[in-house]
N, C-alpha and C positions, 0 to 999 in steps of 0.2 A: 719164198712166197711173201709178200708184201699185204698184210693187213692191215696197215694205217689206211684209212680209207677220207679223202677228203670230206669237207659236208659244202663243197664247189661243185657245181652240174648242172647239166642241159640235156635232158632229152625231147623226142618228137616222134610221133607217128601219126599215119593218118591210114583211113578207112575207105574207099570208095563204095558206097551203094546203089543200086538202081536210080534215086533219085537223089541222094544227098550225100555229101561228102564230110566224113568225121575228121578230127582234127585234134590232138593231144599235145601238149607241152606242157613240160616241167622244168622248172627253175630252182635250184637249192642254193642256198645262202649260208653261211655261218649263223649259229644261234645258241643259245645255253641249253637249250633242251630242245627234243624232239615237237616238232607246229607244222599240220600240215593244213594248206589253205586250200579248197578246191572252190573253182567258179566254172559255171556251168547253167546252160538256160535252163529258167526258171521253170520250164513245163517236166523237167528233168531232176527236181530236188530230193526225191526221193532215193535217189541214187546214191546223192552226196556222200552221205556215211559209210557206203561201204568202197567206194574208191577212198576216202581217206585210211579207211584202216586196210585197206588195201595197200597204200604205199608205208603208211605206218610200222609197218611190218616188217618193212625191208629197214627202215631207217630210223637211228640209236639217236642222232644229234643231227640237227640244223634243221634250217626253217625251207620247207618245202612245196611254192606252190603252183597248184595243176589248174592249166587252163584248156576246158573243152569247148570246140567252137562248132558248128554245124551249117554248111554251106549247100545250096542247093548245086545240083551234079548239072551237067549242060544235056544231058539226057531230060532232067528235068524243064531245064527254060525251053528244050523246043517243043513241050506239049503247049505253052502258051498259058494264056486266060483263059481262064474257067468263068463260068456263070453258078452263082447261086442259084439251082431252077427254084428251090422253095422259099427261098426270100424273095425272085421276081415272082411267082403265081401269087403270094402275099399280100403282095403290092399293086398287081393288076387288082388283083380281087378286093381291095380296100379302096383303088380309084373308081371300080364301078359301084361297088355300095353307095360311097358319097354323091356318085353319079344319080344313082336310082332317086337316095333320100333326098338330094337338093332339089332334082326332076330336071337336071341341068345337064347336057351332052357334051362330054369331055371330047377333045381330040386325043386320042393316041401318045401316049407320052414318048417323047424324041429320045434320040440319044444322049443328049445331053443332060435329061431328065434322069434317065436311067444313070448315068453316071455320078448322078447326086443322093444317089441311094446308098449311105456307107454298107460295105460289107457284098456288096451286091458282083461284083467282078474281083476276082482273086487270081495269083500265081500259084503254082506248084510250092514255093517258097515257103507263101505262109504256112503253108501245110506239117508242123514236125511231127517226127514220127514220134511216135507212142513210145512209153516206156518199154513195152513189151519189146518192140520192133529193133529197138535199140542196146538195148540191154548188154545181149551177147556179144555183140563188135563194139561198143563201144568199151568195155571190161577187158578185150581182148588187146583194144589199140590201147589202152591204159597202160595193160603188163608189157607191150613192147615198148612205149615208151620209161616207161618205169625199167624196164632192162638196160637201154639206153644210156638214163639217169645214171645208176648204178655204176655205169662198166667206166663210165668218164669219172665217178668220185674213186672207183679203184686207182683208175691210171694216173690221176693225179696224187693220192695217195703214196703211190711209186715213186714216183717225183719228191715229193715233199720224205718221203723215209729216207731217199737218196740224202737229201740237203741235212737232214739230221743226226744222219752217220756220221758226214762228213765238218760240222759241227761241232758235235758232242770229239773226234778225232782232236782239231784243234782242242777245245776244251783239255782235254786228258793232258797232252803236250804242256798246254800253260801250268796246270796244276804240279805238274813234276818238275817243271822251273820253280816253282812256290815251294813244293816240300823241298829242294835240292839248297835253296835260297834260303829257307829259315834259320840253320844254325848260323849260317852266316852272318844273318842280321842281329844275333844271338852274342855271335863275336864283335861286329860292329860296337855294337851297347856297351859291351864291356871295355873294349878300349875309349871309345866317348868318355864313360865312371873314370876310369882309370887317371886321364888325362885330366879332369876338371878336378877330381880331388888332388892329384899334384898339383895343380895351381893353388887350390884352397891351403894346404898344407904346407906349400912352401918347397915340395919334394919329396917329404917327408910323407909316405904313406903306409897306411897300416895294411898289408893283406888281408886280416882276417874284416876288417870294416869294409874292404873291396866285394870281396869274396861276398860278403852278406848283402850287400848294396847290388851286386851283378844278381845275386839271387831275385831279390824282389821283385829287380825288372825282368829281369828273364820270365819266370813267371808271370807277372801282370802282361805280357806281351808276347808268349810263349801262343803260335796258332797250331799246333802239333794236333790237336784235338779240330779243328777248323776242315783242316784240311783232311783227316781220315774221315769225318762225316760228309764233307764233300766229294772225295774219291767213292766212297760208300754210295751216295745221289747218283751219281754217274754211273755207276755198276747197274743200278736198277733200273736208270731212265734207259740204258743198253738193253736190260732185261726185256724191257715192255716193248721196245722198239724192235725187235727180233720175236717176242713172241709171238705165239699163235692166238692172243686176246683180241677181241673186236672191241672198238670204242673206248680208247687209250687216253683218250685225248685230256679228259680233266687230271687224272694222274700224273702224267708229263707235265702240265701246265703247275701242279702241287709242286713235284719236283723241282722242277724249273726256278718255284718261290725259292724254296728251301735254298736250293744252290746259292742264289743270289744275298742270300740272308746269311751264308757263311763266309762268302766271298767279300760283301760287307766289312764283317767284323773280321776279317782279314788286313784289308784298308785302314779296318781304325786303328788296329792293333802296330802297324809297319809303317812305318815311316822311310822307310830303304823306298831311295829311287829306283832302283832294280824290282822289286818285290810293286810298290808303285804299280808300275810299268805294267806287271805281271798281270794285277788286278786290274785294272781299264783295260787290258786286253780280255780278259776272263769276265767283265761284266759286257763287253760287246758282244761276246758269244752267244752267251746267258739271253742277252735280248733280242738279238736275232734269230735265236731258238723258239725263243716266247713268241714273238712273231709269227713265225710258221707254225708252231702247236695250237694257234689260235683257230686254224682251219684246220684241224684234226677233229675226226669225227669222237 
């Protein structure tokens, strides 16, 4: 079972009404914490908050936002134009007053008159429904979209665990060229000592001045301790990647530091081309890891 769960996604659903048509989307992106952003018309704000912790709910990390739209249905456009009957009696009944009070006899106002009366002729459109009206399907197409959401941050998830197995696989590999490689580089040293205090001496070398000389560096360059805490990172970053824990993602990314902070000071410590070699292999890893744990939930 695969619990990395991306914070990557798109969902959608929509509603068909007698007269309007609902309309859901969601978008998640990467982000350091759990944001979710909902937009939705403004006759509809009362809502807002509980579609946000609506999705909220489901989701640990990244930035999540829902966009609700509200389209009139083609059920709706063939009732046509409507009339305001009581903004037109209004308005008839305000042109005869003035009529009576001036003592002056209007014509009958045109159509065109009528059409300069804001508010006076309307579509089904303007019409949105009510809170009430809306509520239960609109909440409804939310959870299927928000289903949606989800099931694409899973299977991406899936994807990205893949990549990390196979990752962290190389990683382990390079690391056991590194432990296999350190005495080595241990021997190296010593013959280098060896060699330059023959030259200094003439030939003539003391063992026990070797011996203590090979100490020092071996020590000051000794990554024995480097490498079981980075074998140790790796155990755990596997731990979490196999567990049954939700929302891994800063953990791994902690991880991830650490490795890189001993692989580091592996670098500084070796000077062996081989060992080299090892570490620029093992810091491309490490950053390619970091990469993809970036879009872990």
């Amino acid at each position: 079972m695969y619990l990395i769960v991306s914070m990557t996604g798109y969902g959608r659903a929509q509603t068909a009404l007698p007269t309007h048509k609902l309309l859901v989307e969601m978008r998640s992106v990467n982000h350091r914490f759990a944001e979710v952003v909902v937009r939705l018309p403004r006759e509809w704000m009362e809502l807002e908050e509980r579609v946000r912790k609506l999705v909220q709910a489901e989701i640990a990390r990244g930035r999540v936002e829902v966009y609700i739209t509200v389209t009139t249905s083609a059920a709706a456009n063939a009732i046509g134009v409507e009339v305001d009957r009581d903004l037109l009696a209004r308005a008839l009944r305000l042109i005869h007053e003035v009529s009576v009070a001036s003592e002056v006899d209007f014509e009958p106002p045109s159509i065109g008159d009528l059409l300069a009366i804001p508010g006076l002729f309307r579509t089904r459109e303007d019409d949105l429904l009510s809170v009430q009206e809306v509520e239960e399907p609109l909440f409804a197409t939310v959870k299927t979209a928000l289903s949606q959401l989800l099931g694409i941050r899973q299977a991406e998830g899936k994807h990205l665990t893949q990549h990390l197995e196979q990752r962290l696989q190389e990683l382990s590999r390079v690391v056991l060229l590194m432990e296999q490689r350190a005495p080595q580089t241990v021997q190296l040293l010593r013959d280098k000592l060896l060699e330059r205090l023959r030259q200094l001496l003439q030939g003539e070398v003391d063992a026990t001045r070797v011996a203590l000389e090979v100490a020092i560096a071996a020590e000051r360059t000794s990554v024995e301790e480097e490498i079981e805490r980075l074998k140790s990172h790796i155990m755990q970053f596997r731990k979490l990647v196999e567990s049954q824990e939700l929302a891994v993602g800063r953990r791994l990314d902690f991880l991830l530091q650490e490795m890189n902070r001993e692989v580091n000071t592996i670098g500084s410590k070796c000077a062996d081309l081989a060992m080299t070699d090892a570490v620029l292999l093992a810091k491309h890893g490490i950053e390619q890891m970091r990469e993809q744990v970036q879009n872990a939930e």
